[in-house]
C-alpha positions in Angstrom: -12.1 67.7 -70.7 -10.3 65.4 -68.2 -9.8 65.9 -64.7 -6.7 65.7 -63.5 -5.9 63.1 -60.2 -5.0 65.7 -58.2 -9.2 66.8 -58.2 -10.3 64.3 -57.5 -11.8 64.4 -54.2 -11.7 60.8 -51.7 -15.6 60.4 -52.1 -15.4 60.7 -56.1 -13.0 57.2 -55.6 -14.5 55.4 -53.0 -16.6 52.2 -54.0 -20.4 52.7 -54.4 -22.1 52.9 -50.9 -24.6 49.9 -52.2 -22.1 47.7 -53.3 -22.3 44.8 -50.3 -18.7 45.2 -48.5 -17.2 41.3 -47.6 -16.7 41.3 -44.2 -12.8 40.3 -43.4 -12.5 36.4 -42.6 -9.8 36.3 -39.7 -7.9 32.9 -39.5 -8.0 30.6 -36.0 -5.2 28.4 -35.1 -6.0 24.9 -35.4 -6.3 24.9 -31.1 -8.9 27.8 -31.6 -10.4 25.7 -34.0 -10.5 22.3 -31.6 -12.0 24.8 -28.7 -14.9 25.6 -30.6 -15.6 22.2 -31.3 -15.5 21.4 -27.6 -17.4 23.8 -26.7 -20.1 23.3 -29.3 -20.0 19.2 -27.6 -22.9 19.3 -24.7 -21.4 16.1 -24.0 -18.2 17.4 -23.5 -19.3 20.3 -21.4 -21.4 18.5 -19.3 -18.5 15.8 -17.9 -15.9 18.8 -17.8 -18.3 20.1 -15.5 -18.7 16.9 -13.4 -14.7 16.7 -13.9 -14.8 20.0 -12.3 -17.3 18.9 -9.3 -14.6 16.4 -8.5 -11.4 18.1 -8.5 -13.6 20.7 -5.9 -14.4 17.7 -4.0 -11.0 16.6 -3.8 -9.4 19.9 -3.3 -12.1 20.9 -0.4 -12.3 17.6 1.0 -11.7 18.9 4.6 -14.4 21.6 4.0 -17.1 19.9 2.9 -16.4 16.9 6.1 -17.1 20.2 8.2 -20.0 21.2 6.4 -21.4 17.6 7.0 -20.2 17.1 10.4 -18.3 14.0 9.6 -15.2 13.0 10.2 -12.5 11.3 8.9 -11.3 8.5 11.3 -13.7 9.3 13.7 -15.2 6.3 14.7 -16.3 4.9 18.1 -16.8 0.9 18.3 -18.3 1.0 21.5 -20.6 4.0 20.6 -21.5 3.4 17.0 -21.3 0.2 16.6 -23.9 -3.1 18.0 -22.8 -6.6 19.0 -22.3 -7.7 16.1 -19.9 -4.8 15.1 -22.7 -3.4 12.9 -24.1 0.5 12.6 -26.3 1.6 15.1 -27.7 4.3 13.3 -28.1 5.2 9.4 -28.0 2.4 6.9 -28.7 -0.4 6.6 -31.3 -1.3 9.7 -32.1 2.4 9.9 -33.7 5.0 8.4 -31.3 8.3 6.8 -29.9 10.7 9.1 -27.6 12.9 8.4 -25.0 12.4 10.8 -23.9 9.9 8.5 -25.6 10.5 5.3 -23.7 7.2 3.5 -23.5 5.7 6.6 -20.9 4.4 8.9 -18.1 1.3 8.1 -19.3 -2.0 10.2 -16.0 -2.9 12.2 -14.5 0.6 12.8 -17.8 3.3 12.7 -15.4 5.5 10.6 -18.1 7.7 8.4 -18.6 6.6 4.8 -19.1 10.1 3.8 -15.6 11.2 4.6 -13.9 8.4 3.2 -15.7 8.8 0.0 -14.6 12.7 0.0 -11.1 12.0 1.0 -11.3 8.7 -1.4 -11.9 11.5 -4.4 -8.9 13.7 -3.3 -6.7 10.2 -2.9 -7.5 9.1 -6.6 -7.2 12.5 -8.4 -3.8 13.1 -6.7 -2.8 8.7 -8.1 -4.3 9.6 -11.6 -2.7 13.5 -12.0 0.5 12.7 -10.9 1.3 9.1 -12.5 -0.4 11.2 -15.8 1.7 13.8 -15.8 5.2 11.7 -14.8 4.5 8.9 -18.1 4.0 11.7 -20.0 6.5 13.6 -19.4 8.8 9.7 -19.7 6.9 9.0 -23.1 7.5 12.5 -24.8 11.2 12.9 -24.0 12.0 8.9 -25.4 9.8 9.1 -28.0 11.5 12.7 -29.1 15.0 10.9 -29.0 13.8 7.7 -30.7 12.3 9.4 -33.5 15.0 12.0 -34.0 17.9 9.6 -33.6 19.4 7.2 -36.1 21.3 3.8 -35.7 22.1 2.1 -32.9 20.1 4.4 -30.6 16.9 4.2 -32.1 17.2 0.9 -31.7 18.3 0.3 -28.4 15.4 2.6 -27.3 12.8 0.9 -29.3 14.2 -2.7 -27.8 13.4 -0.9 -24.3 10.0 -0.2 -25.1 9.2 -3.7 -26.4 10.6 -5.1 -23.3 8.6 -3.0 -21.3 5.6 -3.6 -23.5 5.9 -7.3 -22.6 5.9 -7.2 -19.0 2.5 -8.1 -17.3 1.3 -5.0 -15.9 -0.5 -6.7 -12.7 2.5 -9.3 -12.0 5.1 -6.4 -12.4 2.9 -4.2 -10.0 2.1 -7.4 -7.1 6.0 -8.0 -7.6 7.8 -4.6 -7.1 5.6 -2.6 -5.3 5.8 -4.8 -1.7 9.5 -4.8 -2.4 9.6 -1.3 -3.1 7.8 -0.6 0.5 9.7 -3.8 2.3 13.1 -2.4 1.4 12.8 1.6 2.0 9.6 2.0 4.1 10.4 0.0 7.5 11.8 3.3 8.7 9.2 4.8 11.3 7.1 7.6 10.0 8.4 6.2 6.2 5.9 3.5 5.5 3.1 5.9 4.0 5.1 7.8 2.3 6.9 4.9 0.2 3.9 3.3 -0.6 2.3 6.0 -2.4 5.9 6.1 -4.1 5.9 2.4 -4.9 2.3 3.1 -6.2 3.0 6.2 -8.3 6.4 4.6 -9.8 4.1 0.9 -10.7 2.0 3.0 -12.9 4.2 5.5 -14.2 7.0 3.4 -15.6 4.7 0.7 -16.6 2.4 3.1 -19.0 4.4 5.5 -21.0 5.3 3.0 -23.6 2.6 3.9 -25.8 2.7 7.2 -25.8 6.6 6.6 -26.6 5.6 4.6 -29.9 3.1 7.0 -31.0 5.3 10.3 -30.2 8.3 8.6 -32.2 5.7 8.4 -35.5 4.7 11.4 -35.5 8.5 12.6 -35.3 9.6 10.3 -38.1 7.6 12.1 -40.4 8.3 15.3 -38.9 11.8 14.9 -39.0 12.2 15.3 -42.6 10.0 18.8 -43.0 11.6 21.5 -44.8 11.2 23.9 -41.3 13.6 21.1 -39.3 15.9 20.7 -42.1 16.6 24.2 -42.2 17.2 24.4 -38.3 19.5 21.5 -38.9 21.5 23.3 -41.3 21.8 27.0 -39.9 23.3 24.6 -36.9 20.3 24.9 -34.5 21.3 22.3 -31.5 19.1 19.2 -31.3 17.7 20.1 -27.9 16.2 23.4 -29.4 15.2 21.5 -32.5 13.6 18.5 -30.6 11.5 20.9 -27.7 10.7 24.3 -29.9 10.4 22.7 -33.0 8.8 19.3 -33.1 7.5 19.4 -29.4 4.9 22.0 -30.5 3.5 20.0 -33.5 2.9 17.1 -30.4 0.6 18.9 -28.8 -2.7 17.1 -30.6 -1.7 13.6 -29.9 -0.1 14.2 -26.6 -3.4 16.5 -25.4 -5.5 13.6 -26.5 -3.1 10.6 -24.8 -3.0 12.6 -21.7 -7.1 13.0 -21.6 -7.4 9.3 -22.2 -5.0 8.3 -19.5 -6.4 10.3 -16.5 -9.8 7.4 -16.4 -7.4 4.6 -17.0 -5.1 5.3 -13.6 -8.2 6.8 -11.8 -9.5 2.8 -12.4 -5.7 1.2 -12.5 -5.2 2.9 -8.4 -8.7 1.7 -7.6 -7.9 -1.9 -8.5 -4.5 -1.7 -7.0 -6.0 -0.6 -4.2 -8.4 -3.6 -4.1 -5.9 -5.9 -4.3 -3.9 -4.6 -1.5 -1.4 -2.3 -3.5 -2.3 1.1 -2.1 -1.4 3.4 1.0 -2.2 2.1 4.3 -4.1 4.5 6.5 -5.4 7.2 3.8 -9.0 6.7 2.4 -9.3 4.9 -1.2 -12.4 4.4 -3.2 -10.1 1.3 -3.7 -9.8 0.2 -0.5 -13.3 0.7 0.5 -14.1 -1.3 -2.3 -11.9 -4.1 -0.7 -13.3 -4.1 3.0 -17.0 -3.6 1.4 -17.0 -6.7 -1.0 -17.3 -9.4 2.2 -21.0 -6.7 3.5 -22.6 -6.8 0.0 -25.2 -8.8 1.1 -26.0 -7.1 4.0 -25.0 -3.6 3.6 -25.2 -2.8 -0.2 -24.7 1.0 0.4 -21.3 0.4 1.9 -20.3 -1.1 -1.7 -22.3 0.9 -4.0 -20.9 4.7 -2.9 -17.3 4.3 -3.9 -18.2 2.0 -7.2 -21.0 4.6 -8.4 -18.0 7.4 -7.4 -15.3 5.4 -9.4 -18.1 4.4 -12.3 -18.9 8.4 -12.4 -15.8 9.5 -12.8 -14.2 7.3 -15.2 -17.2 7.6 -17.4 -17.0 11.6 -17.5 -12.9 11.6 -18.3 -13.8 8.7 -21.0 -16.4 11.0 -23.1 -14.2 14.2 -22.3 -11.4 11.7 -23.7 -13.3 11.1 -26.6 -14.4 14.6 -27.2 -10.9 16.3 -26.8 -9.6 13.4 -29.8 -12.4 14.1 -32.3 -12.0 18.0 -31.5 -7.9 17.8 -32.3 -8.4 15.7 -35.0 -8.3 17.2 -38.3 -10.2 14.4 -40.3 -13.2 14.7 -37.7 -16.0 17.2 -39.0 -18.1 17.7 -36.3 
């Protein structure tokens, strides 16, 4: 005798309680998938954190000189310093103390400890904002270079070789004084156009790269079925080039911009040392500089803004290396 559907009660057609139920497998974007994998990198989480230490140093720079009881620009000749313009306390012909726990600068008694704080705030501020500005210049011509045919794809790629060919160091002695000579003899001007002439050295003399690798990636993108079809249903090119294409960037760009931080943070320190800098505000750079001529005598005086440089390049170079292998879909890590 059958049973007809309508008896059939919803325990009689559920699945037998000991079959084993397959648990749902949700899917992760492929960002989700490139967080995991840096947070699964001890490497990477240890010099995010020391990134981290930094960017607090920087940011409460004038807090932590307090904490210390140091000073920034504090320094007495007369009091501080001997005869022969050397400290009179603290390193190097004394023992630790910490009124000056780096120290004091032979010359001017200013504490090392505050210029090494402020130094951290100077070079974060260099490397973020000269980051962020040829990245910004490298997207947007790379977009249009790789998206445009003819004549303008190759008036923009002639630009980029001929940038490509200047010598970075020669372009950046050359301009910079100029830069500062022609707009900063204005009183109350001259520190404000010299962190201009440094920010516009290194970002219009880096973005090039960037450029050449965004307009790849866009050449092959170009010809997808997803921008065809915004081409078609007449989608304007801004829209296409920034909600279409720009989002498929994000990998390389991500990665370019987390290599690029180290290389300005070591690009303003050199600059620095050779005299292309901002007069009057602490750099690691420029401690370097008047530190180089007291090696022999005052090692300490040298070694605190190299080891602070040294550390911080070294933690944005692995987290560099960590945020590529994590966005790269070939890397199985």
């Amino acid at each position: 005798m059958g049973i007809s559907p309508a008896e059939l009660s919803e325990t009689d057609i559920h699945e037998d309680p000991n079959t084993p139920v397959k648990a749902a497998v949700a899917g992760r974007s492929p960002t989700q998938i490139a967080l995991s994998r840096l947070r699964a990198d001890k490497i990477a989480v240890v010099c995010l954190v020391v990134v981290v230490i930094y960017v607090l140093i920087a940011i409460f720079a004038p807090l932590l000189t307090d904490l210390f009881g140091v000073q920034l620009h504090q320094g007495d000749p007369v009091k501080d310093l001997d005869a022969t313009n050397f400290p009179l306390y603290g390193p190097p012909d004394h023992g630790f103390t910490w009124k000056a726990p780096l120290g004091i600068a032979p010359n001017t008694g200013n504490d090392n400890l505050a210029d090494w704080l402020y130094g951290a705030r100077t070079s974060l501020i260099v490397a973020t904002i000269s980051t962020a500005a040829s990245t910004l210049i490298g997207v947007v011509v790379g977009l249009i270079a790789g998206f445009s045919t003819g004549w303008v794809d190759r008036l923009i790629n002639f630009i980029v070789d001929v940038f490509l060919s200047l010598p970075f160091i020669l372009v950046a002695l050359a301009v910079a004084p100029i830069i500062v000579i022609r707009f900063g003899q204005s009183p109350g001007k001259l520190v404000f156009w010299q962190f201009t002439a440094l920010l516009l050295v290194l970002s219009l003399l880096t973005w090039m790269t960037l450029a050449r690798l965004v307009r790849g990636e866009v050449l092959s993108l170009r010809e997808r079925e997803f921008v065809q079809a915004a081409r078609v249903i007449g989608v304007p090119t801004r829209r296409i080039l920034f909600k279409e294409l720009l989002p498929n960037l994000l990998a390389p760009i991500i990665v370019s911009i987390s290599l690029g931080l180290p290389a300005f943070v070591t690009a303003e320190a050199g600059l620095a040392y050779l005299g292309i800098g901002v007069v009057g505000v602490p750099s690691w750079g420029q401690t370097i500089n008047r530190a180089v001529t007291f090696f022999d005598s005052y090692p300490l005086y040298l070694y605190a803004p190299v080891f602070g440089v040294l550390i911080l390049v070294m933690a944005l170079n692995l987290l560099g290396d960590a945020v590529r292998d994590a966005f790269d879909p070939k890397t199985r890590r």
